[in-house]
N, C-alpha and C positions, 0 to 999 in steps of 0.2 A: 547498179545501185544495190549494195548488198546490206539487206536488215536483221533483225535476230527477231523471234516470234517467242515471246518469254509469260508463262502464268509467274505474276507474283501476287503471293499471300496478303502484302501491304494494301499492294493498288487495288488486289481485286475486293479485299475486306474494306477500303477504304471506298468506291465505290458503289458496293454493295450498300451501305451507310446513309450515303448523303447523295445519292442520285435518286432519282423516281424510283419506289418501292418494285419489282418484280413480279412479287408474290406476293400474297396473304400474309403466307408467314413472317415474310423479310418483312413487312408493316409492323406484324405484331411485335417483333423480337427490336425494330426501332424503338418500338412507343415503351416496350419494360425496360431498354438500358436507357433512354432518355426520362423514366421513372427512378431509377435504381442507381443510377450510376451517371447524373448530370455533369457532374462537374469533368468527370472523366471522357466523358463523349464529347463536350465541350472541345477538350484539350486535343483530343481524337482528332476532330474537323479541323485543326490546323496543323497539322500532318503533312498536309500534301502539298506543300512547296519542297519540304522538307525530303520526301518519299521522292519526288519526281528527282530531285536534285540527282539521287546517288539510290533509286533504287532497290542494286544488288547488296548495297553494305545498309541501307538503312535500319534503324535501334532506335523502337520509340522511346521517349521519356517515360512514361507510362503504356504497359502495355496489356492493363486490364483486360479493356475491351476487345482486343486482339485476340487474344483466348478465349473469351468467352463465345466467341463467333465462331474461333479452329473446331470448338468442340460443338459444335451443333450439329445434326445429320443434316439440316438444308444447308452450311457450306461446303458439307463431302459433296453432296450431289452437284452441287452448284462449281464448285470446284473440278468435277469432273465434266463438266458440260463447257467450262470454259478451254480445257485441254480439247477439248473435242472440236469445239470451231477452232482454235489454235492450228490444228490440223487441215482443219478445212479451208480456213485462210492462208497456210500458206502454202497447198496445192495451187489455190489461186492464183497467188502470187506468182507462184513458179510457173505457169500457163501463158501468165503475162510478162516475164520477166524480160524478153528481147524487145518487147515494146516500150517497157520502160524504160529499158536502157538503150531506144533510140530517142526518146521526149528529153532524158539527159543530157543526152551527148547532142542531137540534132537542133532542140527547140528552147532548152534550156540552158545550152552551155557554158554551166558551172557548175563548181564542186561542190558537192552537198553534204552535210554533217552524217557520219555512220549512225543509224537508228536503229531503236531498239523499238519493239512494239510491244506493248504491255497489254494483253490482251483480257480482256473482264468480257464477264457475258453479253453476247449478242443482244441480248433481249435492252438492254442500258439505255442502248441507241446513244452511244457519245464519242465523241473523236477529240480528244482532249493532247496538247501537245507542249510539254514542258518548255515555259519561258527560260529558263536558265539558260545564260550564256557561257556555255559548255562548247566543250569539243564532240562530246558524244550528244546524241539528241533522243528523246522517250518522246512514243507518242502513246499515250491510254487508247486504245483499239474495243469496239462492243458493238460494231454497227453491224445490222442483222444482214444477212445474205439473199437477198432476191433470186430464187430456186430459175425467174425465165432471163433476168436478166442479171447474173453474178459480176458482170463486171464494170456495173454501176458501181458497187460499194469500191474498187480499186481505183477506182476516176475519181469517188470521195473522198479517199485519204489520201491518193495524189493531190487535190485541189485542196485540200489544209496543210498539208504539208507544204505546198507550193507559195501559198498566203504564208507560214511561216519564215519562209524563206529572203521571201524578199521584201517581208515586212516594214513599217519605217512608219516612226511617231508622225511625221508630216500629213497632216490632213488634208494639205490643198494638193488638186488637183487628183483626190482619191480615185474618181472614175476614173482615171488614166490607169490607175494600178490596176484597178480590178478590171478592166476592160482587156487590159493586156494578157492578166490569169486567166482570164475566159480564156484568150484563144488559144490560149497553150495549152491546158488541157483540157477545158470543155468543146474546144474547137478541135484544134489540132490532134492532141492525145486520143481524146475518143473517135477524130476520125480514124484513126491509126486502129485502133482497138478496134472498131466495128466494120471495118472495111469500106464505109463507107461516107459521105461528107456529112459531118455534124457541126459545118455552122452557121453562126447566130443563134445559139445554142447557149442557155446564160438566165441573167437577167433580165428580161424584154427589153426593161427602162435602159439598159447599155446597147441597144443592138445598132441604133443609128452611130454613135462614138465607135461602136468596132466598125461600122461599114466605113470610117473617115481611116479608121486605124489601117485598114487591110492590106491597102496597096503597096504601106511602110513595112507592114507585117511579111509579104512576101518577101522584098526587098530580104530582112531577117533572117528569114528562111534563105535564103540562098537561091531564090528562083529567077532567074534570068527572066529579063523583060521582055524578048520573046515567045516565053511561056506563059506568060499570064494569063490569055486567056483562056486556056486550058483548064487553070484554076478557078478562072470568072466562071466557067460554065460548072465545073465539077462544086463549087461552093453556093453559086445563086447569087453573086456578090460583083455583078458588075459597074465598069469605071471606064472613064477613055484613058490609058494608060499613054497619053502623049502629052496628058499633064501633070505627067508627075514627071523629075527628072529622078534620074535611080542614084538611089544613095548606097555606093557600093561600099561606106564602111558600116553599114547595119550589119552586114551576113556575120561580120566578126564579134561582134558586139554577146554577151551574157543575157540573159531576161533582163537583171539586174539595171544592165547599162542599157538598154532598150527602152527600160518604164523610166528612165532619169532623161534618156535623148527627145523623148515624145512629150511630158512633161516640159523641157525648155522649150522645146519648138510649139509647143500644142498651137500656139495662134495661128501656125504656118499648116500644119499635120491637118486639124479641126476647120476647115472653109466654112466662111459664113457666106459666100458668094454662091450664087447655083453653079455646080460643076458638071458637065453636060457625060450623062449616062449610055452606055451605047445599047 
């Protein structure tokens, strides 16, 4: 999976604006352009369908408040602090990069939109990811770095990104979706990442639906049903796997087509029966 790590002037002034204030100053410099300059900052805040759309070519209508931001000393600095975790993130990136492109190819398997990441200051705390239905995909990036554990924040943008992905207006049967993104990369990917088993790792309120999911989950995986309980032990997530029959066209299956097969089947997947634990 290969992304671009990009400072823009647009997102990162845009932002800077209409997220949680920073600083002192970023307060004060809101409250006199939203004295001085209302109508303008108005027109400002709806930008950013516009910005996310196209970015690298975007040209506001008005682009008052744009400048009057470039020329302040807190967005040089601020501007230089964004380039700086740009860097730091995608050391990051790069550290993890064969583990992401096994959660791809191995857990995910499907193609993913080429992304851009628009990086604004850590301190934002936002992970914002352009609805446009594009060929290319921007994700607004600002999420601060955990110095003991940096590779929470890379499990975070894979898991919105992941929720982008396999998105869908469909409301029923949500827990299934999101049950599924647990395991893939709250489960799965970060066990990959840590070395070691992280699951039922999530939502709490999901962790009984993934223990109904798991057995269909390996199947997915590609784990032959004389390894199972390999996995039962290495995850905490034991099952009598003599009743489950193995459904050997899961291994082939997308996430995609995964959260659609468990969904038709759930009444089959989801036992209301007691099913005997070893």
């Amino acid at each position: 999976m290969d992304v671009k790590f990009v400072v823009n002037d647009y997102v990162l002034i845009w932002n800077l604006l209409f997220q949680a204030s920073i600083s002192e100053s970023i307060y004060q410099l809101k409250q006199k352009l939203w004295v001085n300059y209302k109508e303008e900052y108005n027109n400002t805040y709806r930008d950013k369908s516009a910005i996310l759309k196209d970015p690298k070519n975007f040209i506001p209508n008005d682009d008052t408040i744009y400048n009057i931001v470039l020329e302040t000393k807190d967005y040089i600095s601020l501007k230089r602090a964004a380039e700086k975790y740009r860097l730091t993130l995608m050391k990051l990136w790069d550290s993890n990069k064969k583990k992401i492109e096994r959660l791809v190819k191995r857990v995910l398997k499907m193609d993913l939109k080429q992304y851009t990441f628009l990086i604004v200051n850590e301190e934002l705390n936002v992970i914002d990811i352009s609805d446009h239905d594009q060929e290319d995909g921007y994700i607004i990036v600002g999420e601060k770095i955990d110095k003991k554990n940096p590779q929470k924040t890379i499990i975070k943008i894979i898991l919105e990104l992941v929720k982008h992905e396999v998105r869908n207006k469909e409301t029923k049967n949500i827990d299934i979706r999101k049950a599924l993104i647990d395991l893939a990369v709250l489960n799965e990917f970060a066990t990959d990442i840590y070395g070691r088993s992280c699951y039922i790792s999530g939502d709490p309120s999901r962790n009984q639906l993934i223990r109904h999911l798991y057995p269909y989950w390996l199947m997915y995986l590609g784990v032959p049903k004389d390894e199972f309980e390999t996995f039962m032990s290495r995850d905490k997530i034991p099952f009598n796997k003599e009743q489950y029959a193995y459904e050997k066209e899961l291994k082939k299956m997308s996430l995609s087509e995964m959260i659609d097969f468990c969904i038709r089947n759930s009444k089959y997947i989801i036992r209301t029966e007691k099913v005997e634990i070893i």
